[in-house]
SEFI-394915 format. One record per residue: residue number from 0; x, z, y of N, C-alpha, C in turn. Coordinates in steps of 0.1 Angstrom, whole numbers. Each point is the difference from the previous one (the first is absolute). Layout:
BEGIN
resi;nX;nZ;nY;caX;caZ;caY;cX;cZ;cY
NUM;X;Z;Y;X;Z;Y;X;Z;Y
...
//
This chain:
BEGIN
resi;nX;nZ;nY;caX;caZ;caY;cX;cZ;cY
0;313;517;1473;1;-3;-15;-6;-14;-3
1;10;-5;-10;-6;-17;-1;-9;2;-16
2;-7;-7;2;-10;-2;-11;4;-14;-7
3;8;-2;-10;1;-16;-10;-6;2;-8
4;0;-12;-7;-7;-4;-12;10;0;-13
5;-5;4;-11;8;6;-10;-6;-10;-8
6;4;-13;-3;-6;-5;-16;-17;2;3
7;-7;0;11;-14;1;1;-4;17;4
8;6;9;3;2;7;1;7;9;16
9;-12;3;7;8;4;11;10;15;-1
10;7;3;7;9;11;2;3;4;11
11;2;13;2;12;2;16;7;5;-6
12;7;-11;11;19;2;3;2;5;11
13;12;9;-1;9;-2;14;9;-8;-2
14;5;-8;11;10;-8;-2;7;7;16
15;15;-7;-4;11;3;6;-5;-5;19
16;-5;-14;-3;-4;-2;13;-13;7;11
17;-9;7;-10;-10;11;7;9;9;5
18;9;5;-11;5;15;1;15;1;1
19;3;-8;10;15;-6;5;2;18;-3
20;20;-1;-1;7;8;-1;2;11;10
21;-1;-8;13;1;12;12;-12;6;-3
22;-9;-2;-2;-13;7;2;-2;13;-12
23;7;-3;-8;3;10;-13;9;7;8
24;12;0;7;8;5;8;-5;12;6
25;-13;-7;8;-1;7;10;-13;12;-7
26;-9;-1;-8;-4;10;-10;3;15;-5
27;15;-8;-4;9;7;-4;11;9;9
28;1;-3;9;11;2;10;6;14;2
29;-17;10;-4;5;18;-1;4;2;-10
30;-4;-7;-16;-1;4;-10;18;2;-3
31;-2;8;-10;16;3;-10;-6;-1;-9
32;6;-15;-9;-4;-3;-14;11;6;-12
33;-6;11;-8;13;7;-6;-5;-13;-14
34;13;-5;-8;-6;0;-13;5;10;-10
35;-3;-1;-3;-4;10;-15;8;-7;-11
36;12;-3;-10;0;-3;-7;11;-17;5
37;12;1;-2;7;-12;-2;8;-6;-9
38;-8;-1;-11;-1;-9;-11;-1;-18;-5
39;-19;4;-2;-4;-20;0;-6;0;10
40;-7;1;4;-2;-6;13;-3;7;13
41;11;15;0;5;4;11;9;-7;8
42;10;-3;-8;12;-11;11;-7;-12;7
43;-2;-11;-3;-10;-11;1;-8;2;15
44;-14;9;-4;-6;7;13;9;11;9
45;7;5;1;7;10;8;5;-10;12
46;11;-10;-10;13;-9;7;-14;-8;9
47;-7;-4;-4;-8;-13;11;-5;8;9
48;-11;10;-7;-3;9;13;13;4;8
49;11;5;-2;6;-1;9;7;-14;13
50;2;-9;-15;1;-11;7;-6;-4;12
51;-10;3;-4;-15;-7;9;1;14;14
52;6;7;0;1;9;11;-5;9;1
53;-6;6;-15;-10;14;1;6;10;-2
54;-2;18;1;8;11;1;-2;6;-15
55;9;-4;-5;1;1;-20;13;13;-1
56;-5;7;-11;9;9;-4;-1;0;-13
57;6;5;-12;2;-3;-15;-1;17;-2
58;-11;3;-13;-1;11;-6;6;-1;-15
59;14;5;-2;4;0;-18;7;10;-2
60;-1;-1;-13;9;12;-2;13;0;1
61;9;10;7;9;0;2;12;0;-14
62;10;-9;6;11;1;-13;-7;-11;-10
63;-6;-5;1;-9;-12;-17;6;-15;6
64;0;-10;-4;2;-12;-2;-8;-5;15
65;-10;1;-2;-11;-3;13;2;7;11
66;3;12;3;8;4;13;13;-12;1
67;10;0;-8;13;-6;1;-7;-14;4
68;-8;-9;-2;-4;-9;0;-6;-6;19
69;-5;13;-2;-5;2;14;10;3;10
70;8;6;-1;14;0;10;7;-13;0
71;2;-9;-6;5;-12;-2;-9;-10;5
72;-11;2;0;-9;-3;8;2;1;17
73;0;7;2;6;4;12;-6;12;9
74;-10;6;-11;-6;17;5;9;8;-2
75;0;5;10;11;11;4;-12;20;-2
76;12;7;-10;-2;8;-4;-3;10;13
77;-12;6;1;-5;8;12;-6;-4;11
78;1;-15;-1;-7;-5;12;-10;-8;-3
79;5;-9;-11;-14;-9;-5;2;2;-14
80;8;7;-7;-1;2;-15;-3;18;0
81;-10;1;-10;-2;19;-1;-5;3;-16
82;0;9;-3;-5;4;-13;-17;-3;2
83;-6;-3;-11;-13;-3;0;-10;15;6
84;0;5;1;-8;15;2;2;-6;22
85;13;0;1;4;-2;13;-4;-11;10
86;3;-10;-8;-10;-16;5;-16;3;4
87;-3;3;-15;-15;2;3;-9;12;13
88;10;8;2;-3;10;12;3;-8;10
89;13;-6;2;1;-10;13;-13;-13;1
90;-3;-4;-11;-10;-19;2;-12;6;6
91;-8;-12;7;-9;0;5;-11;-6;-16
92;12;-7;0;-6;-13;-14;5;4;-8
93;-2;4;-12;6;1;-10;-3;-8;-14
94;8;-9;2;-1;-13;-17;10;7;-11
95;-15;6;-11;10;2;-6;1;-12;-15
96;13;-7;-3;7;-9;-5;4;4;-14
97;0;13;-1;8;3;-13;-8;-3;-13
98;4;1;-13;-6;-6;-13;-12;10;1
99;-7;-8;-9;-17;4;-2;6;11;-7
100;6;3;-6;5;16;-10;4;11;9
101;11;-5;11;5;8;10;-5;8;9
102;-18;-12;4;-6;3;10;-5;12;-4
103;-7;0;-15;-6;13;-5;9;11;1
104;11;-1;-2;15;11;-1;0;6;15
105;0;-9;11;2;5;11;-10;7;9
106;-13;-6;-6;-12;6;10;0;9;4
107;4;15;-9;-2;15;7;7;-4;12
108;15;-1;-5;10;1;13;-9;-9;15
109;-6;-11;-7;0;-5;14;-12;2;6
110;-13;0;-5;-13;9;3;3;7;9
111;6;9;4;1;7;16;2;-2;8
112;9;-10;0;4;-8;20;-9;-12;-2
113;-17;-1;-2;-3;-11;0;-16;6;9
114;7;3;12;-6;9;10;-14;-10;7
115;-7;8;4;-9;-12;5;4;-7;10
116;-9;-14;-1;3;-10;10;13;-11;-4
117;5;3;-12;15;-7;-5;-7;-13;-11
118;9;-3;-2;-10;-14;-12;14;-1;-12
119;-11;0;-9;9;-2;-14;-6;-14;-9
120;15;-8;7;-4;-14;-7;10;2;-15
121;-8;-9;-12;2;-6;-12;4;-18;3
122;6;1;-9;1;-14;-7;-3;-3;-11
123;-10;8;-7;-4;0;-14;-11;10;4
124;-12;-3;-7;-18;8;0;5;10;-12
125;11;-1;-9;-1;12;-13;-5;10;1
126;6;6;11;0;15;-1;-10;4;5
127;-7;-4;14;-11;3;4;-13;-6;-10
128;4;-10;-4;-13;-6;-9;-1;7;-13
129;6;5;-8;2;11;-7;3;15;0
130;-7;1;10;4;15;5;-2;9;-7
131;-8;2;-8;-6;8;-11;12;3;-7
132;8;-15;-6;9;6;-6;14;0;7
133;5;-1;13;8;2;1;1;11;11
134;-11;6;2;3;11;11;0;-3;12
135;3;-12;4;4;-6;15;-16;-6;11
136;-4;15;4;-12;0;12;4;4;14
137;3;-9;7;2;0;12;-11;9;12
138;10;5;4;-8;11;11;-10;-10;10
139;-14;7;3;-11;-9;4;2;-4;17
140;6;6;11;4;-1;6;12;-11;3
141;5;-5;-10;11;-13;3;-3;-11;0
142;6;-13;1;-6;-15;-5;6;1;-12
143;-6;-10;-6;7;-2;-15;1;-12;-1
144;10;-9;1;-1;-17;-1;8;-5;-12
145;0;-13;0;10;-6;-9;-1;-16;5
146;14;-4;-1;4;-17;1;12;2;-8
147;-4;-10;-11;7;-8;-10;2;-12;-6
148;13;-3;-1;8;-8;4;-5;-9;-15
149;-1;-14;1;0;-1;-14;12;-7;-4
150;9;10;-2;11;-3;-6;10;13;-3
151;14;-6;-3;12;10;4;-1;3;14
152;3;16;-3;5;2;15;16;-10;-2
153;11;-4;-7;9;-12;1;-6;-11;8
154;-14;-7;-7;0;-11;6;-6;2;12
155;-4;11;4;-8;-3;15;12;10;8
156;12;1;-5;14;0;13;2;-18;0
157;-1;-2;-8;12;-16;-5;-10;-7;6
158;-11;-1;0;-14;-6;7;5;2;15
159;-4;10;8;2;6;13;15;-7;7
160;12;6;-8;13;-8;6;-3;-20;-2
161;-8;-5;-8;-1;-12;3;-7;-3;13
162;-5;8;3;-14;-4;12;-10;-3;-10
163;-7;6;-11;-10;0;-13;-7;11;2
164;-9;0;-3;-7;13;-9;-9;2;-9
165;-4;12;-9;-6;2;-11;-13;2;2
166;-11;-9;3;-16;7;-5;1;10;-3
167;-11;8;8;-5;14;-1;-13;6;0
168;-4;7;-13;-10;6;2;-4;10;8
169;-9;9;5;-2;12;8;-14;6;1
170;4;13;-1;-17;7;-3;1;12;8
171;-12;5;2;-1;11;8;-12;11;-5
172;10;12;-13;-6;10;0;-9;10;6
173;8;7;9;-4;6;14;4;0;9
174;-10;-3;11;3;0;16;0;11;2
175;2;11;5;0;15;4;4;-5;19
176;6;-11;5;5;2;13;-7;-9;5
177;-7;-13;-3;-2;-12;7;4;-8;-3
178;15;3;-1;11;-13;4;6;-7;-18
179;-5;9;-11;0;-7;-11;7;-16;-1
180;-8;-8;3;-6;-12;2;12;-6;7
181;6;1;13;11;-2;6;11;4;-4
182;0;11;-6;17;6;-6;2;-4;-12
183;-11;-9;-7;2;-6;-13;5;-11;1
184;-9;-5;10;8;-17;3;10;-2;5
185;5;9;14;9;1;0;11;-1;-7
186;0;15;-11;11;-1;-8;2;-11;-5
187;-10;-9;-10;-2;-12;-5;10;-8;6
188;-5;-4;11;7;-7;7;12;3;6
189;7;9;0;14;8;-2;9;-2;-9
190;-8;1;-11;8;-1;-10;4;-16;-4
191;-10;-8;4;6;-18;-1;-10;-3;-7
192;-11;6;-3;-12;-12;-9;2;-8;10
193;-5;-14;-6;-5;-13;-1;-11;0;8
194;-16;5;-8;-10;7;4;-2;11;-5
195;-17;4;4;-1;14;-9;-16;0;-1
196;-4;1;-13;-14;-2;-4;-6;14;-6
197;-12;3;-1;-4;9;1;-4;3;-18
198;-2;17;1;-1;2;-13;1;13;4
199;-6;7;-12;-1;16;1;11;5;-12
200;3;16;-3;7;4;-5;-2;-2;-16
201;-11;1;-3;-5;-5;-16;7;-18;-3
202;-8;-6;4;4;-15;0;13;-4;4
203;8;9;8;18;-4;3;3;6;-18
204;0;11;-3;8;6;-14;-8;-8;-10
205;-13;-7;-5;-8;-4;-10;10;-11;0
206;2;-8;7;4;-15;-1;13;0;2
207;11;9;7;11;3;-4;2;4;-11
208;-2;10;-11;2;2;-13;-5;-13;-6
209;-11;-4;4;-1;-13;-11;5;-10;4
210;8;-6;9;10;-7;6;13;6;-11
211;6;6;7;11;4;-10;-3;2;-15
212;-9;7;-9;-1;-7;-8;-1;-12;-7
213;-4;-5;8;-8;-15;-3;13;-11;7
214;-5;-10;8;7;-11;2;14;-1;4
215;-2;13;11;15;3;3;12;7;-1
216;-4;7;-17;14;1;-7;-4;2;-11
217;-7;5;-9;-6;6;-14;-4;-10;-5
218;-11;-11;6;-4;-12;-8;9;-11;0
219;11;-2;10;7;-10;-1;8;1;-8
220;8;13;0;12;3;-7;-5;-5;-14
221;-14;9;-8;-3;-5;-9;-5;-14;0
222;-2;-5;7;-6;-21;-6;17;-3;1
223;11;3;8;12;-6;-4;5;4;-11
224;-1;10;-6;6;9;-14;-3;-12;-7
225;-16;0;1;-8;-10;-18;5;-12;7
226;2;-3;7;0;-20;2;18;2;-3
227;10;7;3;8;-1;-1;7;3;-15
228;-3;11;-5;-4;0;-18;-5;-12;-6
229;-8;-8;3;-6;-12;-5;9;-9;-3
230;5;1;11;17;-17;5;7;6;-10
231;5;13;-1;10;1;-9;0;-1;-12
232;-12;7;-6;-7;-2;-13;-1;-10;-5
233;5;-14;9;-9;-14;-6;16;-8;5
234;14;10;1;8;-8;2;12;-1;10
235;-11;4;13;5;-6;12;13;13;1
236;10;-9;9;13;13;8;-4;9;9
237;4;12;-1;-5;12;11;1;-7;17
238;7;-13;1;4;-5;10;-10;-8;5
239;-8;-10;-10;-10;-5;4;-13;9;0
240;-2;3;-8;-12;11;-2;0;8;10
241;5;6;8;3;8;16;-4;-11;8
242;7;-8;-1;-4;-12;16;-14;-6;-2
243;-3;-2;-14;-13;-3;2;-16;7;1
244;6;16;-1;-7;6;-1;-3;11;18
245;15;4;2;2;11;8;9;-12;16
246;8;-5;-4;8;-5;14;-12;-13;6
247;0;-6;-7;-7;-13;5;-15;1;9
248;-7;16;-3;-10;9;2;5;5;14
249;9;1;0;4;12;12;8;-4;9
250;6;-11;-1;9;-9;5;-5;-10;11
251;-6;-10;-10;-9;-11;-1;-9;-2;9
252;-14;6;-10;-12;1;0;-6;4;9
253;6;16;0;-10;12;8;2;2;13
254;14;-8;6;-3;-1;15;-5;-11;1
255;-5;-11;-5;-7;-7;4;-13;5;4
256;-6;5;-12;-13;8;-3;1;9;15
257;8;10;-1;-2;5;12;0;-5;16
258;7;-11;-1;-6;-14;17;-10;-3;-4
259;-7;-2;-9;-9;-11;3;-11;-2;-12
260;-5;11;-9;-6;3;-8;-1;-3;-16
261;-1;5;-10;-3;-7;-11;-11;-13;-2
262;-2;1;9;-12;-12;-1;9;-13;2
263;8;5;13;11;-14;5;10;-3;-16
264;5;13;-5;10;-3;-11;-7;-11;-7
265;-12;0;-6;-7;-5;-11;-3;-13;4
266;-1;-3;11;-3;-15;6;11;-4;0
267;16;4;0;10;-5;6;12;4;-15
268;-4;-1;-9;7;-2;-13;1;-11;-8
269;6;-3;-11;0;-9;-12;-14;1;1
270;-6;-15;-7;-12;1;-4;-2;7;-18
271;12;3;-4;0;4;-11;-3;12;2
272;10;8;6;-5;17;6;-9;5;4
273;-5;-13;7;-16;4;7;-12;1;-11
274;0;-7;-7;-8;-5;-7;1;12;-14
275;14;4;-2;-2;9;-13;0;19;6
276;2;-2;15;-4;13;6;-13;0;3
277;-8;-10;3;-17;-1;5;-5;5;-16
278;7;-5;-13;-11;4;-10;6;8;-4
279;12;10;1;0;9;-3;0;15;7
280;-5;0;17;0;10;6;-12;8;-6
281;-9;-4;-3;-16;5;-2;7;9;-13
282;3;-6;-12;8;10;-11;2;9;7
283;13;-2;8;6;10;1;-8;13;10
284;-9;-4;6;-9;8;11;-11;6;-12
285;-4;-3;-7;-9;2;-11;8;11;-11
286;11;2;-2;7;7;-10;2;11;5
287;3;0;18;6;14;3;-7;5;8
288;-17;-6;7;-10;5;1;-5;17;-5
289;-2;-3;-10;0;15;-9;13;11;5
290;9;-3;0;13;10;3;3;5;15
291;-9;-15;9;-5;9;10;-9;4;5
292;-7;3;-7;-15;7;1;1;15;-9
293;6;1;-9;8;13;-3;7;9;9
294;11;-11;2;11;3;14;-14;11;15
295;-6;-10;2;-8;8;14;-6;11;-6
296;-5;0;-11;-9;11;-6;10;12;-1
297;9;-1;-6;13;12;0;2;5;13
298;-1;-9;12;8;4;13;-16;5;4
299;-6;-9;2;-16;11;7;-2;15;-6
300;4;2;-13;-1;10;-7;5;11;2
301;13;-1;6;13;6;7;6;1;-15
302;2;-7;-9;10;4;-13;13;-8;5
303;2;-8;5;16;-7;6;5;11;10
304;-5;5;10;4;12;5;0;17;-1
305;-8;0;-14;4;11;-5;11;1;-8
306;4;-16;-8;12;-2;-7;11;-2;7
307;0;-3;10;11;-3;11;5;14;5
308;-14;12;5;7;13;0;2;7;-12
309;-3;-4;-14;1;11;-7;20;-6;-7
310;1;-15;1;12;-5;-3;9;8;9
311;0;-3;13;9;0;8;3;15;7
312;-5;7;-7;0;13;2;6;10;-10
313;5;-6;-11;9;0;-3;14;8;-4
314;1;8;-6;23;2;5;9;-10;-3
315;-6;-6;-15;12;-11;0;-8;-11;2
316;-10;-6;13;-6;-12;-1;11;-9;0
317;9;4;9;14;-13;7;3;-4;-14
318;6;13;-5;12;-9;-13;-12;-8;-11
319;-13;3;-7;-6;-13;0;-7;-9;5
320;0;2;17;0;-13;2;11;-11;3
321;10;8;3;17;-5;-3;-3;-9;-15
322;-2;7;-11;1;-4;-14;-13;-18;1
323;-14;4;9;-3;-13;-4;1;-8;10
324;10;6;9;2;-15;12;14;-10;-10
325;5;13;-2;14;-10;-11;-3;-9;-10
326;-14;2;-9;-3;-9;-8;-3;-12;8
327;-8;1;8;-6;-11;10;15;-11;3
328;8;12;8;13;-5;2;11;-7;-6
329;3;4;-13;8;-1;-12;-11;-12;-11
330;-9;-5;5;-11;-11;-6;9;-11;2
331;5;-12;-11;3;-13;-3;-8;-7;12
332;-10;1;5;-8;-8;11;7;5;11
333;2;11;6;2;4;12;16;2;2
334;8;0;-12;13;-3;0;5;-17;6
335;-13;-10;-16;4;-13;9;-5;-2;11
336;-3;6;10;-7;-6;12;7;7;10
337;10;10;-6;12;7;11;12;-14;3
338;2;-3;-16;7;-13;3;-3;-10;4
339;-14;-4;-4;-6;-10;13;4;-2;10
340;-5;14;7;0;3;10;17;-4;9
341;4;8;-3;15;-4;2;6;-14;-1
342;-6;-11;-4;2;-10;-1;-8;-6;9
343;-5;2;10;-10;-5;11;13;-12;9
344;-5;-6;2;10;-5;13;0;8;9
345;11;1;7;2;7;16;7;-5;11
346;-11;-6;9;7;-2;9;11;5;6
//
């Protein structure tokens, strides 16, 4: 395990070159990794673990969208495709993948074939980190792990087929066998992280919910809303107000940002942009301070995961949340930026 420096700050990592890929291989070599659940980020991890040469089989319900998906895939019904109850009796490993709502839905059924000496990896701390309220206590005789991807399971296929991959977190509830610690990394490294840094089950779900709420889709969406309402308000065409708000951001910018840091963006701009982003980042860090300090206080609280199970649980959750993905959808902003979009050059 490599020890770097984090911003002053040491850490362990595994990295790809400690924990080359044969060596995950060879870990693994008895295991039968059933997943549980091929959705978001069942397909993603299944296909690379397989890719990568491991013995994967798919747990769904038969007849739904996600079975059909999984055949097309190229799991074949009885041999590497089974109904979820059936997977889970066959895995040595069992990841289960399915939605934080699901997982609670399925536990009775799957609680029984989770025999000792088997390991039940997460990609998400919810359910165990919440146990209280979601029922989901793993029998004390198993491992209990998690490695999570920080991303789409999409982008850590689209990562993987470039020769890429997605940073990963990984934590280790219970060892019940020893080998915890190796079947975590392993997987990790199965599945195409990048690296994989360490974290327990509390700290992967605290900072995922406040991730997702916050920078990586809740707070952005909203600072584009108000800066993009602004442009219009004061004139501008839905045409420019998009590009200067949403395309030129995401286009532009942020794969720069992502090579080579915001620090590099800021040295390597207009001296006008630099200069009116240097006095106005502190504002903006200063205004929404408070909204994230709220934000963690709700998630430590468990109130974003009790509202998350008490929403999504549901009979008609779908049709409104059908009803508020359409507004989002059917929004003057995200209309012009369909057209935008469509107007990209293409090679």
């Amino acid at each position: 395990m490599a020890q770097l420096n984090f911003g002053g700050t040491l850490e362990n990592v595994v990295t790809r070159d400690e924990f080359p890929l044969a060596k995950a291989r060879e870990i693994l070599k008895d295991e039968t990794i059933a997943i549980i659940g091929y959705g978001v980020q069942g397909p993603g991890q299944a296909l690379n673990l397989r890719d990568n040469g491991f013995n994967v089989i798919i747990g769904q319900r038969p007849n739904s969208h996600s079975w059909d998906k999984a055949v097309n895939d190229g799991f074949i019904p009885g041999e590497t495709l089974f109904p979820i109850e059936e997977a889970a009796a066959k895995g040595t490993i069992i990841q289960y993948l399915l939605s934080d709502a699901a997982q609670i839905a399925v536990w009775p059924q799957l609680k029984p074939h989770l025999t000792a000496g088997k390991a039940l990896y997460f990609s998400h701390g919810f359910g165990v980190t919440y146990k209280e309220r979601t029922g989901i206590i793993p029998p004390a005789d198993i491992d209990v792990i998690l490695a999570a991807p920080k991303g789409s399971g999409t982008s850590l296929r689209r990562l993987f087929l470039a020769g890429k991959g997605l940073n990963s977190s990984y934590a280790i509830f219970q060892d019940a066998t020893g080998k915890a610690k190796d079947r975590v990394v392993a997987l990790g490294i199965g599945i195409g992280s990048g690296y994989l840094f360490e974290t327990d089950f509390k700290k992967e779900v605290y900072s995922d919910l406040t991730g997702e709420r916050g920078t990586l889709m809740g707070a952005i969406q909203g600072i584009f809303e108000a800066q993009y309402n602004v442009l219009r308000k004061n004139g501008h065409s839905p045409s420019e107000a998009f590009n200067e708000t949403v395309e030129e951001l995401t286009e532009s910018l942020m794969p720069l940002v992502a090579e080579n840091g915001m620090d590099w963006m800021y040295a390597n701009c207009s001296t006008t942009a630099q200069r009116g982003a240097l006095d106005w980042k502190n504002k903006f860090r200063d205004a929404v301070s408070p909204v994230f300090e709220d934000l963690y206080k709700s998630v430590a609280a468990g109130e974003e995961a009790q509202r998350s199970i008490d929403t999504n649980s549901q009979p008609d959750y779908r049709e409104k949340l059908e009803e508020e993905l359409k507004e989002l959808r059917d929004s003057e902003m995200w209309q012009a930026g369909k057209v935008v979009r469509s107007l990209r050059p293409k090679i």
